[in-house]
N, C-alpha and C positions, 0 to 999 in steps of 0.2 A: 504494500500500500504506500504509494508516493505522498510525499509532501502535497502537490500539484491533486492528487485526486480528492486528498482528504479536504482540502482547501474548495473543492470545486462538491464537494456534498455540503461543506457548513453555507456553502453560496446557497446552495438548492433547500436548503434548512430554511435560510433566512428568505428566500422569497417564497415558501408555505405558508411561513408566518405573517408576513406582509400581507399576503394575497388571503389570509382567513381570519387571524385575531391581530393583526396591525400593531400599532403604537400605541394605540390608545391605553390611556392608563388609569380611567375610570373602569368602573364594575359594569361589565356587557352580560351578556348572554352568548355562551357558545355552545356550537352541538360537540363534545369534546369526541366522542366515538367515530363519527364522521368525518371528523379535521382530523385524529389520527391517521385514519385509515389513509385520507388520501395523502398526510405527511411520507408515509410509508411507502404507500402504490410510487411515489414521484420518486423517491430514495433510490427504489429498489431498483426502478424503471430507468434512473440516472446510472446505476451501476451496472445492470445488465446490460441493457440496448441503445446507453449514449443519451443526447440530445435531445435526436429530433423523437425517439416513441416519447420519451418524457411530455413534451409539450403537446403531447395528440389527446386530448380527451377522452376521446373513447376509445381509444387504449388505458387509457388510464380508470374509464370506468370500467372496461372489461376485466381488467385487471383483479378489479376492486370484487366485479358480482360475482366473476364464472367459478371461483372455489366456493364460496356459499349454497351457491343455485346446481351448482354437480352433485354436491356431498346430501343436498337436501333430496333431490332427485333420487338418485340411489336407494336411500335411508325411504323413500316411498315405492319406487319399485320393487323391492325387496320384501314389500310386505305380504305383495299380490302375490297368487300362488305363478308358479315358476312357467306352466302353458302359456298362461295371459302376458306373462312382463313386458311382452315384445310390442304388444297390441298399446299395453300405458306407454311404452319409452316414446313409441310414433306420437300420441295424441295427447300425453300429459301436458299442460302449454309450459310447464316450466322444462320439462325434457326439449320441446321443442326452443324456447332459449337459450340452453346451455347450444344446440347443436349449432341457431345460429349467433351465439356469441362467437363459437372457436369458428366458425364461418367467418366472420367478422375479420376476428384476429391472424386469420389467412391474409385475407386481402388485404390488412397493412401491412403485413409481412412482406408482400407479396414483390414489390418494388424494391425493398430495400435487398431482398435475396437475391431480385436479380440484377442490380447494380454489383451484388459482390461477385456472381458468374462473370458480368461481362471484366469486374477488374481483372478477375483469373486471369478470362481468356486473353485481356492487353498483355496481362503481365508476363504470361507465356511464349505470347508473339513477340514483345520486345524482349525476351531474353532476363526479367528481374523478378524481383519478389515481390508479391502484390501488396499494394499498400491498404492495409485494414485496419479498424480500431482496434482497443481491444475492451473488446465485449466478447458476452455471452453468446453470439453468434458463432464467433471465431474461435472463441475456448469448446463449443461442442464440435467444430471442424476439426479441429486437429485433433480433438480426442476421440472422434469416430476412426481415423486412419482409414480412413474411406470408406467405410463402412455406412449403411442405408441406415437414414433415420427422416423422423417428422419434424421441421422445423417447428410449427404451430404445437407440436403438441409437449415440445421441449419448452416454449419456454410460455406457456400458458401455467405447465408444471412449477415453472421456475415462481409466477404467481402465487401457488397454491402452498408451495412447500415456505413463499420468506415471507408474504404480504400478511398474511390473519394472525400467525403466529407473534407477529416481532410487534402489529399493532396493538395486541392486546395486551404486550408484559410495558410499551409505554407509556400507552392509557392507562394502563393499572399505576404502574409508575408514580405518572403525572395525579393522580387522584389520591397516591400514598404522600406525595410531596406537599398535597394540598393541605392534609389531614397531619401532615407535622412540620407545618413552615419554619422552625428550629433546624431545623436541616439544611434549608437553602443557605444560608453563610458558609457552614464547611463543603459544600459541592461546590459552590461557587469559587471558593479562595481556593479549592484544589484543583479546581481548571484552570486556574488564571494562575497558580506556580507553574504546573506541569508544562500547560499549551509556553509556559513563558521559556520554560529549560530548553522544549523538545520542538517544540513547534507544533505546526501539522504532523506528525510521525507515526506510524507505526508502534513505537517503540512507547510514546506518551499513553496508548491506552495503558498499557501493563504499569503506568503509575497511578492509574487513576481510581486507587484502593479504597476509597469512599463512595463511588459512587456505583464501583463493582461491587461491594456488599450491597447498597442500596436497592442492585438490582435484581441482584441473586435472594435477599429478604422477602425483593416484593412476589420472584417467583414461589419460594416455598410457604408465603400466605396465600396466594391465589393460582397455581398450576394453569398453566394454560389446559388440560384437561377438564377441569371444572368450568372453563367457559364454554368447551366443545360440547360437551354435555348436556349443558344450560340452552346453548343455542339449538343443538339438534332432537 
């Protein structure tokens, strides 16, 4: 993890914040669950797939539904006996959702995959090495070794496995921080030595011993398992 990228996520930090609870420093009202989620969905989508999916909305709402609306889907199929499932997956409207959400999530994918064929194929004809980010596109290229796989369905996955999970232990977080504002002084004086030693780095999480308890407490009071539960 580069100086340059951790720097380029607290950018993407601070324009969530702008873009949903601002500067304002009067008593509002927030949807805290919802402004997580999408703090999260843009994180995650900054670190996977660069830029431009970040600023795409509905990328970034599909992001946000298609693990929800899959796992609930299932968890209803599953109920019907096992002849008929076939018959609910066609006609249930949320099975029909989920199919064309990752429909969706094709067709933005769609141009960006093949921008990265035709770099190949320049990069082949001119004789170099193609020039790619690096994202989660080009980290599952090279680790196929050429080997067939689904783009769409890689990194919908990629969704499902970082976005619900990581939203829920900072809204938790964020609502344990609320419930013991005695805390904010020492997180705060521990990022501002640390980030001051280390910089952006790599190396500054593994100091940041306060706020690693803070979060490892907030997980063993609320398991991300008891919200799965709760929701499903």
């Amino acid at each position: 993890m580069t100086a340059r990228f951790t720097q380029t996520l607290s950018d993407e930090i601070e324009g969530c914040l702008e873009d949903t609870w601002a500067s304002c420093t009067d008593w509002h009202e927030v949807d805290l669950k919802a402004d997580v989620l999408t703090f999260v969905a843009r994180l995650s989508s900054r670190i996977f797939n660069g830029e431009e999916l970040t600023r795409n909305e509905e990328w970034l709402r599909i992001s946000k539904e298609y693990a929800v609306n899959l796992f609930i889907a299932i968890r209803i199929c599953r109920i019907v006996p096992a002849p008929f499932r076939w018959l609910v997956e066609r006609l249930l409207p949320l099975c029909r959702k989920v199919r064309r959400d990752h429909a969706a999530g094709a067709r933005i994918l769609a141009p960006i995959l093949a921008g990265r064929r035709a770099e190949i194929a320049a990069a082949r004809q001119e004789g170099r090495e193609p020039n790619f980010p690096d994202d989660s596109i080009e980290w599952f290229r090279n680790a196929s070794k050429g080997r067939s796989y689904n783009d769409s369905d890689i990194q919908l996955g990629l969704s499902i496995a970082a976005i619900h999970t990581t939203s829920d232990l900072l809204g938790q977080a964020l609502l344990n921080l609320g419930a013991h504002p005695e805390m904010m002084s020492p997180l705060r004086k521990e990022a501002v030595e640390v980030l001051g030693r280390h910089g952006w780095k790599k190396v500054a999480l593994a100091e940041l011993r306060i706020l690693d308890s803070f979060l490892k407490e907030t997980q063993r009071l609320k398991p991300i398992a008891m919200s799965m539960s709760l929701t499903l």
